[in-house]
N, C-alpha and C positions, 0 to 999 in steps of 0.2 A: 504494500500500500504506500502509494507518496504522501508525503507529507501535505498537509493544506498552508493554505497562509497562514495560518494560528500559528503553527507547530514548526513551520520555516522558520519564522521571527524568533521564536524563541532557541533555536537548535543551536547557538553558544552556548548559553548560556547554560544548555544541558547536556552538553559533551565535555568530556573532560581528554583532554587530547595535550600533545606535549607543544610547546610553543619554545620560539628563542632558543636561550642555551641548552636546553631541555631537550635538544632536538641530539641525537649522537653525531651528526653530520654536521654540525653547525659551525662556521668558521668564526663567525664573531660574538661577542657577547653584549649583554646592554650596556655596556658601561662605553665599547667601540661605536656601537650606534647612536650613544646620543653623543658622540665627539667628531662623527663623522655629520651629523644632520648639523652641527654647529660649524665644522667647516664648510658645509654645504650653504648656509645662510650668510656667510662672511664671505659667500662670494667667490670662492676656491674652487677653481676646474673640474665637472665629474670624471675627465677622463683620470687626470691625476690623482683624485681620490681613487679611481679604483684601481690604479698602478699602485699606490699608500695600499692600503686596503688587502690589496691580492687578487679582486672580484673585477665580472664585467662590468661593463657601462649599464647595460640594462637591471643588472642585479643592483646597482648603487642609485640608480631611476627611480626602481621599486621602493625602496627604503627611505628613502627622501622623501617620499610621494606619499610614504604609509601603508602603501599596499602592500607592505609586509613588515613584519616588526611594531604593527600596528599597538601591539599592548607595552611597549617600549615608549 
């Protein structure tokens, strides 16, 4: 059965699923994320962050953007 829109809306907030460092793959941690969203705002190149970093352009896109690392 799918879900309704009731039960979509709430489907965070009732999964418990691993986020962030949490993750065994994870290259960075929260502490790299919000130092990296702070060079991000100070106007610092993404390509250079993500030569700093290790990561792609599009992976350092996402992260800036929120679309991932969202609860950071």
């Amino acid at each position: 059965m799918k879900p309704g829109p009731k039960r979509k809306a709430d489907m965070p907030a009732r999964i418990n699923y691993a986020r962030g460092e949490a993750i065994g793959s994870a290259i960075l941690t929260a502490s790299n994320v919000k130092h990296l969203r702070q060079l991000a705002s100070e106007g610092h190149n993404r390509r250079d962050l993500a030569k700093r970093f290790g990561m792609s352009l599009s992976t350092i896109d996402r992260i800036i953007k929120r679309r991932t690392w969202k609860h950071v």
